[in-house]
Phi, psi and omega in degrees: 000301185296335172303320190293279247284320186273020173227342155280316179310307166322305203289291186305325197283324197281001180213070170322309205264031177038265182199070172240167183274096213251024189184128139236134170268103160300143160226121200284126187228140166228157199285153178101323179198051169322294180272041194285158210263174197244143180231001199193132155227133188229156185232176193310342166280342200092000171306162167203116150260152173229145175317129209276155158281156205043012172252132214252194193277338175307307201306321210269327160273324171312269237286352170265331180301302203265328188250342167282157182269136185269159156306167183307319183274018184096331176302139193231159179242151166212146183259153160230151176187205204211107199287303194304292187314328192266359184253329195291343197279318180244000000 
């Protein structure tokens, strides 16, 4: 029993924040083009990345994730969206 209890303490310091939520990505779907691939993500500062060659949309989203500034509560917001599709809206 005191073996679990020291490999649950382990387990906690390494994931402190458990399965609490620390990033939510809105990802912008237009009619028409449900599955259009995400190429740009921009977050509430103005921040903006765009997709690197040979880089696909998880890496692109890890990599706006890892670089962006969180709230006071740790959270980071993000937008994804398809830059073509999204300059044909204006």
């Amino acid at each position: 029993m005191q073996n679990t209890e020291k490999r649950i303490a382990v387990l906690e310091q390494a994931n402190p924040d458990g399965d609490r939520i620390t990033a939510i990505v809105y990802h912008v779907v237009r009619p028409g083009h449900l599955d259009a691939d995400i190429d740009y993500i921009r977050d509430g500062a103005g921040r903006e990345w765009r997709l690197l060659p040979g880089e696909d949309e998880r890496t692109l989203t890890d990599r706006a994730l890892s670089e962006t500034e969180r709230n006071k509560s740790g959270m980071a917001w993000l937008i994804a969206d398809n830059m073509e599709l999204c300059h044909a809206d204006h």
